[in-house]
C-alpha positions in Angstrom: -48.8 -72.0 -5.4 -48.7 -69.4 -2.6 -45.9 -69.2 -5.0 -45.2 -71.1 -7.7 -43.0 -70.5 -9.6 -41.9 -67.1 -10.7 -45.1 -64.8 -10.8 -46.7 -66.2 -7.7 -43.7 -65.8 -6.0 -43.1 -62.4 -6.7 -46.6 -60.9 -5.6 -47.9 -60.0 -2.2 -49.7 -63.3 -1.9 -53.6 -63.1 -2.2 -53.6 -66.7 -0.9 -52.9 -64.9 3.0 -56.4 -62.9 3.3 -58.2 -66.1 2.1 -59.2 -67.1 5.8 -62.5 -67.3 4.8 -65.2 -69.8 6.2 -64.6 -73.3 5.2 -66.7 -76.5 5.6 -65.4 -78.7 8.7 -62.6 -80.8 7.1 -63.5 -84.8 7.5 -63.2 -86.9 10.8 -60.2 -89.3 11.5 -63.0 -92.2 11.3 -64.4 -91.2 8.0 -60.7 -91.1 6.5 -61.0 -94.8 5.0 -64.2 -93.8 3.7 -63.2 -90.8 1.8 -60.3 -92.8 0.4 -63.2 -95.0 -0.8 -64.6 -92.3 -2.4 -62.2 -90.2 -3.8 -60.6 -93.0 -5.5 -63.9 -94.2 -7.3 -63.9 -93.0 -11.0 -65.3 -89.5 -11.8 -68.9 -89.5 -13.1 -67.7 -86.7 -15.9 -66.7 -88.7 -19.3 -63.7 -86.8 -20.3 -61.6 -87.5 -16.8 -63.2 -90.7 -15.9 -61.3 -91.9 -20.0 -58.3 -90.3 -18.6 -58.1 -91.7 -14.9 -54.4 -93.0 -13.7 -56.3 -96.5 -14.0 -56.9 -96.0 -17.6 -53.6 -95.2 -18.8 -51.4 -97.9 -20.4 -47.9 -96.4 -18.8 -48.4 -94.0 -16.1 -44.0 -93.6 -15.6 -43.1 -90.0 -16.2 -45.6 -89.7 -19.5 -47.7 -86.3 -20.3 -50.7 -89.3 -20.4 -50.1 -90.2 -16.2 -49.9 -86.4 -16.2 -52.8 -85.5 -17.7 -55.0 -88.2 -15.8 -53.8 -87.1 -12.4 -54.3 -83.3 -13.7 -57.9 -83.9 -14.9 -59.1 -85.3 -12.1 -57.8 -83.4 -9.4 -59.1 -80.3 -11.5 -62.7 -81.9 -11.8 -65.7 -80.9 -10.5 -65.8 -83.9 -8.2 -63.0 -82.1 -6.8 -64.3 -78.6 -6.5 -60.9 -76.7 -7.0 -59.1 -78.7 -3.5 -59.7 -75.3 -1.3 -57.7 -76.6 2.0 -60.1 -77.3 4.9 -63.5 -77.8 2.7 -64.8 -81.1 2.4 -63.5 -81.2 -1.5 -60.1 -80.7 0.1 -60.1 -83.6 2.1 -61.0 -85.2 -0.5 -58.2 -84.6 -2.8 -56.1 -85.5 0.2 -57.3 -88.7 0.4 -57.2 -90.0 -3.1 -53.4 -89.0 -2.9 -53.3 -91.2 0.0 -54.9 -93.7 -2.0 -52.4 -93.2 -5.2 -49.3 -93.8 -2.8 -50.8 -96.7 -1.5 -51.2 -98.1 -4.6 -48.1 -97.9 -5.3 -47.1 -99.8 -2.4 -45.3 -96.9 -0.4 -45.7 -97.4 3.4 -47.5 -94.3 5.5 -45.4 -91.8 6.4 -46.8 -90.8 10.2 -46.6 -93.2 13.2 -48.7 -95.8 10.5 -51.0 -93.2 8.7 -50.8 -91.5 5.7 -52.2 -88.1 7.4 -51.1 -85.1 9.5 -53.7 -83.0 10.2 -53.0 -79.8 11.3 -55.7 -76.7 12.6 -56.6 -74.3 10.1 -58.4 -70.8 10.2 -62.2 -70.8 11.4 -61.9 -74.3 12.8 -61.1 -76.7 9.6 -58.6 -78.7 9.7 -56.1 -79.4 6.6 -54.6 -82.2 5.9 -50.8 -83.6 4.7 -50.0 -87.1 3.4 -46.5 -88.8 3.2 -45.5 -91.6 2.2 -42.3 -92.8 2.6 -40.4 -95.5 0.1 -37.2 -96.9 1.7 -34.4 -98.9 -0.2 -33.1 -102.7 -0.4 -31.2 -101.6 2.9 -32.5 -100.2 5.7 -31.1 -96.1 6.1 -31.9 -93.4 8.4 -31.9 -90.2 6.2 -34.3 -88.8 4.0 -35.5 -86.8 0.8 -38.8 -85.1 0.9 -40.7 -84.9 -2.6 -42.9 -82.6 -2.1 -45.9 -80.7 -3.6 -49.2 -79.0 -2.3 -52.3 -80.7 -3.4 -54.7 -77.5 -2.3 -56.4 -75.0 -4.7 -58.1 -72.1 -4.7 -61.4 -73.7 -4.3 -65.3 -73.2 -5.2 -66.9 -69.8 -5.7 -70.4 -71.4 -4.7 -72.9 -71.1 -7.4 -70.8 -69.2 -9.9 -68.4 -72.7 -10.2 -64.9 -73.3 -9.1 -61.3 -72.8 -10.0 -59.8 -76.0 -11.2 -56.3 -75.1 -10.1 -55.0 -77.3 -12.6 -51.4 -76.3 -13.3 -51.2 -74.6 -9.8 -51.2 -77.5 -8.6 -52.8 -80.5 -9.9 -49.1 -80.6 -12.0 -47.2 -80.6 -9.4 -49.7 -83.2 -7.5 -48.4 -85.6 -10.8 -44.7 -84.9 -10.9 -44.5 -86.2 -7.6 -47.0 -89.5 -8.2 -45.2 -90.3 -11.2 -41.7 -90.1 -9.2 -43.2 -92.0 -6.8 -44.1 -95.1 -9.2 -40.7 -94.1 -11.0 -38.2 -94.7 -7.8 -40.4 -97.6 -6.8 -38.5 -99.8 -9.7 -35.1 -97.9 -8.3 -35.0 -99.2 -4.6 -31.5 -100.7 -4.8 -29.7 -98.0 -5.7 -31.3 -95.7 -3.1 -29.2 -94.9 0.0 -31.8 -92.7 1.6 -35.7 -93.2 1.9 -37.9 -91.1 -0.3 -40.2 -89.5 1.6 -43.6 -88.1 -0.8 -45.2 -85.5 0.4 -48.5 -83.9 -1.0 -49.2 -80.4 1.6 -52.2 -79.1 2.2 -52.9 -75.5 3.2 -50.2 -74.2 0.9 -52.6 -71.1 -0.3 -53.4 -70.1 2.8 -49.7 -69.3 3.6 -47.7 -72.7 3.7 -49.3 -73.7 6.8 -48.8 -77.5 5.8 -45.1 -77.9 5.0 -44.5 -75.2 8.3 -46.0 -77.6 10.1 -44.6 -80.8 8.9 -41.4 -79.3 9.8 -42.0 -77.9 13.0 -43.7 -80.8 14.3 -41.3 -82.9 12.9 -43.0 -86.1 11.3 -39.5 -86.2 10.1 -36.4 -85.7 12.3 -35.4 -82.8 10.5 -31.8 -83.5 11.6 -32.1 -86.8 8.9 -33.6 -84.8 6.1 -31.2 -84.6 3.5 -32.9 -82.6 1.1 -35.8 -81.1 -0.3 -37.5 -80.8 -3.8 -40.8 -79.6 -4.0 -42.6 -78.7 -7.5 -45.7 -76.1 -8.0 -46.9 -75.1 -11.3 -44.7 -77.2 -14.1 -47.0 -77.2 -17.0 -47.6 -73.9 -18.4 -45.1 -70.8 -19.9 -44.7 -67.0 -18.1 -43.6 -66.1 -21.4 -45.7 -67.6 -23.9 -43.9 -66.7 -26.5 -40.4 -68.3 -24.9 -39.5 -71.6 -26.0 -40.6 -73.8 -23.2 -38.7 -73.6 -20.0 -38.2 -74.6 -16.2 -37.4 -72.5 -13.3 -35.4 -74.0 -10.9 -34.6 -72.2 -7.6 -33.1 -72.9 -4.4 -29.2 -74.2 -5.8 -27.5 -71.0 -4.8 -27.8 -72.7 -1.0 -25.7 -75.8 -1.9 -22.6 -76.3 -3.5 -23.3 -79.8 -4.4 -26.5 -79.7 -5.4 -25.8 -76.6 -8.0 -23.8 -78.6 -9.1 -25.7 -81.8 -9.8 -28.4 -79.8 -11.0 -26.4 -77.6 -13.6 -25.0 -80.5 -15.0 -28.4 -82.2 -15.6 -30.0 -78.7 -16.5 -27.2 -79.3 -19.4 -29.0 -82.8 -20.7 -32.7 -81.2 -21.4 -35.1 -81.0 -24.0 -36.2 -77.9 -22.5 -34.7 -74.9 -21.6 -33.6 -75.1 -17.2 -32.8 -72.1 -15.7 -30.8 -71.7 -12.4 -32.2 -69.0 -10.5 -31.1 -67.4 -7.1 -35.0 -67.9 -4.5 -34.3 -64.1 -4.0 -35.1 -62.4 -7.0 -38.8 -64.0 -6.1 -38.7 -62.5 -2.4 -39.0 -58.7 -2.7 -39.3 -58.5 0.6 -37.0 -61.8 2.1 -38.2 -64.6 3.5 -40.9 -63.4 4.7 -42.5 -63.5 1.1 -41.6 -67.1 0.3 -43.9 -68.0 -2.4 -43.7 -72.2 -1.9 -43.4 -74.9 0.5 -39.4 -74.8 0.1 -39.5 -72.0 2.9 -39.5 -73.8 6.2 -37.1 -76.3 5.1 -34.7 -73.5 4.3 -35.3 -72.1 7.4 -34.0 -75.1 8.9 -31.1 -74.8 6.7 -31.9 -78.1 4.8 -30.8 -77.9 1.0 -33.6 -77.4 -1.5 -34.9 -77.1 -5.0 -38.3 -75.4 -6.5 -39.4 -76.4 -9.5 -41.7 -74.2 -11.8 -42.9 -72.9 -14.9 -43.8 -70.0 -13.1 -47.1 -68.3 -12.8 -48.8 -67.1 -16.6 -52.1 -65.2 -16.8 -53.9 -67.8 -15.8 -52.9 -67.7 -12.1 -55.3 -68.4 -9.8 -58.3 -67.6 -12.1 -61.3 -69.7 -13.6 -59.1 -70.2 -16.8 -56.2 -72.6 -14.8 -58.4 -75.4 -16.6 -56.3 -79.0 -17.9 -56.6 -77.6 -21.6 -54.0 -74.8 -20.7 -51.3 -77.6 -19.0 -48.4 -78.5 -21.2 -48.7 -82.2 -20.3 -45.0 -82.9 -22.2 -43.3 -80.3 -20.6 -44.5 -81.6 -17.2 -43.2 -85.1 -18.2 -40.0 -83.2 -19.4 -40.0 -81.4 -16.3 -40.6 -84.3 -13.9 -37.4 -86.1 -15.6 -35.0 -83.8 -15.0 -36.1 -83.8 -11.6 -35.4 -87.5 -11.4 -32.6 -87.3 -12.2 -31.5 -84.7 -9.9 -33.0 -86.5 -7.6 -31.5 -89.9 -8.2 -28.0 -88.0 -8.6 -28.6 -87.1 -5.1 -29.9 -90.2 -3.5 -27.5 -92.8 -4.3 -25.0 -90.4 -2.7 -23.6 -91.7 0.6 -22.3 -88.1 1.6 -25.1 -85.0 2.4 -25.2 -81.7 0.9 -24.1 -78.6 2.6 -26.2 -75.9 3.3 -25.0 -72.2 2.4 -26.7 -69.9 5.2 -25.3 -66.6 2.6 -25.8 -67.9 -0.6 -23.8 -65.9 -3.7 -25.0 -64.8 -6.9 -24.7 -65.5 -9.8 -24.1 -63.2 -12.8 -26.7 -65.5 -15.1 -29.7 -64.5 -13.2 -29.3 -61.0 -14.7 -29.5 -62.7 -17.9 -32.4 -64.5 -17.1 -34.7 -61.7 -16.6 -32.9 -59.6 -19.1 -34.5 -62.1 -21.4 -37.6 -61.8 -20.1 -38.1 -57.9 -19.6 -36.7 -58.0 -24.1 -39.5 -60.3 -24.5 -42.1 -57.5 -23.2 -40.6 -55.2 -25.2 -40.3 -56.9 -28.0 -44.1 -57.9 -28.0 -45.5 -54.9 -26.6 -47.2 -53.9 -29.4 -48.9 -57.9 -29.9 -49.7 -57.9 -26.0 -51.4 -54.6 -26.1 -49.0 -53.6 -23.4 -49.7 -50.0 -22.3 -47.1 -47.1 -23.0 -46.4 -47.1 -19.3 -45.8 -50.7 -19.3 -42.9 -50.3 -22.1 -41.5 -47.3 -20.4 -41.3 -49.3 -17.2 -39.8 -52.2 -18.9 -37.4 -50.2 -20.5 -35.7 -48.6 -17.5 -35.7 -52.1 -16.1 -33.4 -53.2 -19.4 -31.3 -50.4 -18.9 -30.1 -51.3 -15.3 -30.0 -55.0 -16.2 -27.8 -54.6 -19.4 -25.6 -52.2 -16.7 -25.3 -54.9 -14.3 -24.0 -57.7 -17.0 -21.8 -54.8 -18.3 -20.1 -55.2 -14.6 -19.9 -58.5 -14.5 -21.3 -58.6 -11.1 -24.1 -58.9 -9.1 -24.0 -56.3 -5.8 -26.1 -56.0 -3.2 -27.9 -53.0 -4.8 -28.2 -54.8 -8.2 -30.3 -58.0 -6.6 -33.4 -55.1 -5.8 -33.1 -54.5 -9.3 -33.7 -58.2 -10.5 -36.0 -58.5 -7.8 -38.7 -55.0 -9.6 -37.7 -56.6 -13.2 -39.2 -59.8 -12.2 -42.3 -57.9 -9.8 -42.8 -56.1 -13.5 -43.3 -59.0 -15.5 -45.8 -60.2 -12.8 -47.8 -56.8 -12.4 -48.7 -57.0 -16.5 -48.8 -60.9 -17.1 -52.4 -60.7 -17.7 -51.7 -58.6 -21.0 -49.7 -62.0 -22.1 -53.1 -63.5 -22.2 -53.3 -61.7 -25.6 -50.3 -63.0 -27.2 -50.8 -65.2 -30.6 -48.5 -67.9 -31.9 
């Protein structure tokens, strides 16, 4: 996640100054080929026993997650860095997964849109698109981004498990899940696995710019980075789901589903995670926002583990992605047996529970500081940060000045998320 989920989305992104010198990506002849070989089982033990193929029920279970996971984060895989050969890779065994699953391809009759990236590479999108008994011209893109952070040559790789090999199985399992639900569609599903994500959501800008899609028929959005893992460890597990505040209709389907979980869903406005607007969009939701099409982002948000050597499968919560990938479902399903659109909200209100929301988590730093190991300056800072937030819900209100103030509380839980890492159930 250039910005999953709540961390990630908060932090100048790292992923922009990673225009380093990739491997050329793969030729359009080799594609078939690399489908070939991605898809062939892994030669490690531990994924090869937990392969999609291998698994007895692979419809919104933590088992279909945690095959998909596993071997997307293998070494076969080389941690997916967008424009290296391992990339390309990933790319196409996703291609492969959809066409398993008897989705059609998504662009002019091929699952691909390759697009140029930095130090001539080229990444690489795949859509698929599954349409309904009866033939309709609107669409909802699933999407997620497929790319990681890549090899560090010699020294190994970084699986990029959870950001965003998770994310990479919510949308296969949703895939295979709507496949059984074509009737009562009224819009076609359109999957989409972006590449290029960490390098600054080059993949989903250009999906929509180029418009594979007419952009004019997309309905909606839902894209999911980082859904197995807790930013809080010691919370009860929970999902962040941002992007509502933009759509009547869809905050309201998705409030009233957030209402049915096992786990804890909580609304929250895509600006707290944007210090500095749009121009700090942490996901793949941004250019379909910019073109005023309705979204959600789904995340966990981003723990210590972010983008280091430790985002391994053992650190996924492989239930809470199944739980996680059902409630989008049926968000989603609420959405696509609609016959009428959502609106789109170009100045989006706020909403009171947000302060709430990172009240809770701001008390939880302070309420483990001494467990964490958190500095002194960390609990002052923390502090203060409690003290506007508790005068804000003491109003009532939101204003304009109080938003920069949810905005630093949630920038502070990012800045000392590594002391988490310390934190003993």
């Amino acid at each position: 996640m250039t910005a999953p989920i709540l961390p990630r989305l908060i932090a100048p992104s790292a992923c922009l100054c990673l225009f380093l010198a990739l491997p050329s990506g793969l030729g359009a002849a080799s594609l078939q080929e690399a489908i070939n070989q991605a898809s062939a089982p892994s030669q490690d033990p531990k994924v090869q026993a937990a392969s999609p193929s291998a698994t007895e029920d692979s419809t919104i279970t933590a088992k279909a997650a945690e095959a998909t996971v596993r071997h997307l984060a293998s070494k076969d895989f080389r941690g997916r860095r967008a424009g290296s050969r391992s990339g390309g890779k990933a790319a196409s065994w996703v291609a492969q997964q959809l066409l398993t699953l008897e989705l059609e391809p998504g662009n002019k009759g091929s699952w691909f849109q390759e697009f140029p990236l930095p130090h001539d590479t080229m990444g690489r999108n795949v859509i698929g698109i599954l349409s309904p008994t009866k033939p309709v011209e609107d669409y909802i893109v699933i999407g997620c981004h497929h790319d990681g952070q890549g090899s560090l040559g010699d020294k190994g790789y970084k699986p990029s498990a959870d950001d965003n090999a998770s994310g990479v199985a919510a949308m296969l399992m949703l895939a295979e899940h709507f496949g059984k639900l074509r009737d009562k569609l009224k819009v076609n599903l359109a999957f989409v696995s972006f590449d290029g994500e960490e390098l600054g959501l080059i993949g989903s800008r250009y999906f929509v710019a180029r418009e594979v899609l007419p952009v004019d028929r997309i309905r909606f959005m839902m894209v999911f980075d980082l859904l197995g893992g807790r930013f809080f460890p010691w919370d009860e597990p929970r999902l962040f789901v941002m992007g509502s505040e933009y759509s009547h209709e869809v905050r309201s389907i998705a409030d009233a589903r957030s209402k049915k979980q096992p786990m804890q869903v909580d609304l929250l406005g895509t600006y707290v995670l944007e210090p500095v607007g749009a121009l700090s969009a942490r996901s793949d939701y941004a250019a379909f926002r910019k073109a005023r099409i309705p979204y959600l982002f789904l995340s966990t948000a981003t723990p210590w583990y972010y983008h280091t050597i430790h985002d391994t499968p053992d650190v996924v919560d492989y239930d809470l992605v199944a739980k996680n990938t059902r409630y989008a479902a049926s968000v989603l399903l609420d959405l696509a047996s609609q016959d009428a659109r959502p609106g789109f909200i170009r100045k989006p209100e706020t909403d009171i529970r947000e302060a709430r929301i990172m009240l809770r988590g701001v008390q939880g730093y302070l309420d483990h500081a001494k467990e964490i190991r958190l500095p002194e300056k960390g609990q002052k800072a923390f502090a203060k940060h409690k003290a506007r937030l508790e005068k804000i819900l003491t109003q009532g209100k939101i204003g304009s000045r109080d938003a920069r103030s949810l905005q630093q509380a949630l920038v502070a839980c990012f800045r000392w998320v590594s002391y988490t890492k310390n934190y003993k159930k």
